[in-house]
GUVOTI-385825 format. One record per residue (C-alpha): x, y, z. Coordinates in steps of 0.25 Angstrom, whole numbers. Example, Ala and Ser with C-alpha at 12.3 -4.5 7.8 and 13.67 -1.06 7.14 Angstrom:
REM residues 2
DRENSE       X       Y       Z
DRENSE      49     -18      31
DRENSE      55      -4      29
REM end
This chain:
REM residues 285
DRENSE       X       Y       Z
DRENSE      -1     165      65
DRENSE      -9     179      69
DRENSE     -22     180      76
DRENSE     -32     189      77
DRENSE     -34     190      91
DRENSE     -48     182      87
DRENSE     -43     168      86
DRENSE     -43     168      70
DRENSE     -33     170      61
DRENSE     -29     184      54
DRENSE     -34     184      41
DRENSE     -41     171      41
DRENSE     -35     163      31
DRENSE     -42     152      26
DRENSE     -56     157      28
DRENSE     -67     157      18
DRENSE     -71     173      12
DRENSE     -85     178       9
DRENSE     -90     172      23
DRENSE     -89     158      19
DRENSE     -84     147      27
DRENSE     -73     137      24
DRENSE     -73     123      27
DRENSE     -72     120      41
DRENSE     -58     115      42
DRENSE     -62     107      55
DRENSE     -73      99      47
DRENSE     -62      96      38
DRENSE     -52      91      47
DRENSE     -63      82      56
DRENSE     -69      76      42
DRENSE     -53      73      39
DRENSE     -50      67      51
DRENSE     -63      58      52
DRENSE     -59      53      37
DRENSE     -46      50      41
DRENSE     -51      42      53
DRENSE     -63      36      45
DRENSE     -50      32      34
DRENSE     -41      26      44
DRENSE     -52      19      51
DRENSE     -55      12      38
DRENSE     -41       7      36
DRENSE     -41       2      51
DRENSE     -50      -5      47
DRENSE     -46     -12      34
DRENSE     -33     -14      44
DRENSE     -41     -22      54
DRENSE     -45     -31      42
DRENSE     -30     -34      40
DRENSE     -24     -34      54
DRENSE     -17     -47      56
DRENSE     -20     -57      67
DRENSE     -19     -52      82
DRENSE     -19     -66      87
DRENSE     -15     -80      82
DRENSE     -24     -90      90
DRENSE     -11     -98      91
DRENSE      -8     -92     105
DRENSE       4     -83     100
DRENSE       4     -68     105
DRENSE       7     -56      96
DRENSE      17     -47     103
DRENSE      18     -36      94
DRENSE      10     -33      80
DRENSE      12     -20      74
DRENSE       2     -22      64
DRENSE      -9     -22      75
DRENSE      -4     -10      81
DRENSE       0      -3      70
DRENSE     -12      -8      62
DRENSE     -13       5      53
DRENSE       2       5      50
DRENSE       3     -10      47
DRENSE     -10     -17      46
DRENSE     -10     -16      30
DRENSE      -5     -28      23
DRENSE      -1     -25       8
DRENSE      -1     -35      -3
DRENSE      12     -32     -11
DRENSE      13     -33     -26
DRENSE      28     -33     -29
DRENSE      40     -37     -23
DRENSE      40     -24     -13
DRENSE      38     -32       2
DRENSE      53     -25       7
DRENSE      49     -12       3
DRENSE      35     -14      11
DRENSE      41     -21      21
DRENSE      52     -10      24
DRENSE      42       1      22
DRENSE      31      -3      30
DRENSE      42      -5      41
DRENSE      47       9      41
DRENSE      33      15      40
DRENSE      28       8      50
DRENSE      40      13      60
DRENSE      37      29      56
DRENSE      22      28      56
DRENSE      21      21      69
DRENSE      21      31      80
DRENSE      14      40      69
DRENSE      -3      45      70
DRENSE     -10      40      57
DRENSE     -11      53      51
DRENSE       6      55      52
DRENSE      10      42      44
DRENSE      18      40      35
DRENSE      16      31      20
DRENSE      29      29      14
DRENSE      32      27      -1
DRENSE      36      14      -3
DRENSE      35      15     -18
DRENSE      48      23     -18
DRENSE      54      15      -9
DRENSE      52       2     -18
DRENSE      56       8     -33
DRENSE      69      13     -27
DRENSE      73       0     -19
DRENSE      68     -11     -26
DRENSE      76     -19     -35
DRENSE      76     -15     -52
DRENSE      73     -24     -63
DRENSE      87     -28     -65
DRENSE      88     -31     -49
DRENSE      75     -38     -49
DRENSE      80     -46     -62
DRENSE      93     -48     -56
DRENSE      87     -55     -43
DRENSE      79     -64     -52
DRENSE      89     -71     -59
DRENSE      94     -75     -44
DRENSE      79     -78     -42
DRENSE      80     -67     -30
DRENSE      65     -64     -28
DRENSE      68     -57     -13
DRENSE      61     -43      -8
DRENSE      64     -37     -26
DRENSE      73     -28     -16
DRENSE      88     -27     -18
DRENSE      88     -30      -4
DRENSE      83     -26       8
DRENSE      94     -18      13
DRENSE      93      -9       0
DRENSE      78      -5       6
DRENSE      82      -2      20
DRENSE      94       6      14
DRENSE      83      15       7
DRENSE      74      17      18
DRENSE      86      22      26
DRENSE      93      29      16
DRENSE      80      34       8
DRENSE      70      33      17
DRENSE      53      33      12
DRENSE      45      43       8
DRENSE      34      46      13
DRENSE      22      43       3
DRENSE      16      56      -2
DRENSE      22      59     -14
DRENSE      32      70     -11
DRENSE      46      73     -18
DRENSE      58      79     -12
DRENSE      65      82       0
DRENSE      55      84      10
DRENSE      49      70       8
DRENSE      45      63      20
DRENSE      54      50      22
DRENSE      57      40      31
DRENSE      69      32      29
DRENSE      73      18      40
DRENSE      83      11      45
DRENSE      84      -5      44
DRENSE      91     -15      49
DRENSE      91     -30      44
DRENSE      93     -43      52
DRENSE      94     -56      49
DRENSE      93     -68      59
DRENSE      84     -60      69
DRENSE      79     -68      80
DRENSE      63     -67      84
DRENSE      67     -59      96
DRENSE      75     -48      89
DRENSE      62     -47      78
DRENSE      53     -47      88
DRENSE      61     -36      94
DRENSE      60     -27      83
DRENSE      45     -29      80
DRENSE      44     -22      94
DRENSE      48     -10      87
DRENSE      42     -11      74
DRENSE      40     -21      61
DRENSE      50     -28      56
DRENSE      53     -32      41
DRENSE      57     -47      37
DRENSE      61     -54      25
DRENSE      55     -70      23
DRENSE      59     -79      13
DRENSE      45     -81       3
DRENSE      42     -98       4
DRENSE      30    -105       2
DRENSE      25    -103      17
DRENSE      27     -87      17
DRENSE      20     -85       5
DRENSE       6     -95      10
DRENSE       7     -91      23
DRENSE      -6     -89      29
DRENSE      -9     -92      43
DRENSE       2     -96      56
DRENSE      15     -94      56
DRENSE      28     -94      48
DRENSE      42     -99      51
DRENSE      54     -92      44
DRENSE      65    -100      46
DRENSE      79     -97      38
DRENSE      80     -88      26
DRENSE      81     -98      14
DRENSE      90     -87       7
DRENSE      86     -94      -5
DRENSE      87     -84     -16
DRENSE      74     -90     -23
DRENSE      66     -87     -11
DRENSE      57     -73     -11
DRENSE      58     -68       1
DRENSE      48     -55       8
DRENSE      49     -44      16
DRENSE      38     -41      26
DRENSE      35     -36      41
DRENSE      34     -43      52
DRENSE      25     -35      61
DRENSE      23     -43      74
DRENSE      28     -54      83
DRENSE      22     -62      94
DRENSE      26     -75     101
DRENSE      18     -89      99
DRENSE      15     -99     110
DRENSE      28    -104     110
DRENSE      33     -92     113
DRENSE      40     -91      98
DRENSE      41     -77      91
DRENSE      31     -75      79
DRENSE      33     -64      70
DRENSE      20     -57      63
DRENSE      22     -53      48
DRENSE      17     -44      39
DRENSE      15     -46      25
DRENSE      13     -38      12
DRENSE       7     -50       3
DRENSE      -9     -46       7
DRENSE     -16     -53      17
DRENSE     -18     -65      13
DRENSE      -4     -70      16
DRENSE      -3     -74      31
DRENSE     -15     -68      39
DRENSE     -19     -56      34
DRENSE      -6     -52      28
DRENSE       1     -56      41
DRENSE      10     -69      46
DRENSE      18     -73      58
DRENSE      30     -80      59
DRENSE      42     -85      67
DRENSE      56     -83      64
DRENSE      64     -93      68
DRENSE      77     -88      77
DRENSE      88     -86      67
DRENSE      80     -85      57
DRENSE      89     -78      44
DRENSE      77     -69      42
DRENSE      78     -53      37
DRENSE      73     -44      46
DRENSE      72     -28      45
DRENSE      68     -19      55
DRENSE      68      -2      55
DRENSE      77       3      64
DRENSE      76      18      62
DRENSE      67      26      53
DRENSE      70      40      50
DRENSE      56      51      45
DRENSE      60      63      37
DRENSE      73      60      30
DRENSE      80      59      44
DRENSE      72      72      51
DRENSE      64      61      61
DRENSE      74      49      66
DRENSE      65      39      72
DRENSE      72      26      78
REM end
């Protein structure tokens, strides 16, 4: 760019004729910046209404809560309305992982929407499962989802068409059968999807803890994605996981359960091992 020699620019493009002056465009920026502030100060706080419980009373310790130190990235409990829990489970996963290490003003929302109508099961799958009285996930499975995200990836949710959408696809890996030692190894890294069969004590769990033993693999069970954000260890010295769900917050503790996982235990785990931003430009593992 050229000067003048006076610190302006030549030609003064921009500027207001006949003498009048413009907006002052350092007003404008400041009075953005404290709205901003003012905005994301008034979702903290609605947050703060919703974190979940930071100590037990039961003597237990929390060693590691992403919710609490992420609390703008993952303090929101939804309340689904459809059978949608893999897609928010997998999503929120893969968000969290490329928004973490990222300034507020730089994250990114991605589109679920598109994710959902093009993974989910049609009307004739959703039919077919019923006559087996299968009522798991309304997703073909959950392999089929991880496939997407790594061959197709997410937009990001702004609207645009075309090739220079912003995307971010991941990679997952599955496990069955994981001990508490191996979960609680990944949770240092990040959260951790699980799938739980649906009986009577999920559904009216309020307070204390959970057992899952032994998948029923009973075809007439429901059974739910959702994120396990934590873990910490009881008096006895026994492994508790801390979960995450999206049925609002008046299931567990605001939205929030614990559990333990007994060893051996036949649950299905997924966790990201790899997330790629840009359609393969960015590799971040």
């Amino acid at each position: 760019m050229e000067c003048d020699g006076t610190g302006g620019v030549l030609g003064d493009i921009g500027t207001g004729g006949g003498g009048n002056k413009g907006p002052n465009q350092r007003k404008l920026d400041a009075e953005t910046r404290r709205e901003e502030a003012k905005k994301q100060n008034n979702e903290m706080a609605e947050l703060a209404m919703e974190m979940p419980p930071q100590d037990y009373g039961d003597g237990s310790e929390i060693i590691k809560h992403w919710v609490l130190l992420y609390p703008g990235l993952l303090g929101k409990i939804l309340d689904q309305t459809r059978d949608d829990c893999w897609a928010l489970a997998l999503s929120g996963i893969l968000e969290f992982s490329i928004n973490m290490d990222l300034p507020t003003s730089q994250q990114k929302d991605l589109d679920i929407e598109k994710f959902i109508r093009e993974v989910k099961l049609t009307v004739a799958d959703l039919n077919a499962k019923k006559k087996l009285n299968q009522n798991d996930l309304a997703v073909g499975s959950l392999k089929k989802a991880m496939n997407y995200l790594f061959r197709t990836g997410l937009e990001k949710k702004d609207g645009r068409k075309g090739s220079k959408v912003y995307a971010v696809k991941g990679e997952f890996c599955d496990k069955d059968n994981a001990s508490p030692e191996f979960i609680a190894e990944k949770l240092n890294i990040g959260p951790v999807g699980i799938i739980v069969d649906v009986d009577a004590n999920f559904l009216d769990h309020k307070d204390g803890i959970l057992m899952l033993r032994k998948s029923s693999r009973d075809i007439e069970i429901a059974r739910h994605a959702l994120i396990i954000v934590g873990y910490g260890r009881m008096k006895d010295g026994k492994l508790f996981f801390i979960l995450k769900n999206s049925w609002g917050k008046n299931w567990g503790v605001k939205g929030y359960g614990r559990i333990i996982i007994e060893d051996g235990c036949d649950i299905f785990f997924f966790f990201p091992s790899k997330v790629i931003l840009n359609l393969g430009k960015n590799t971040r593992c």
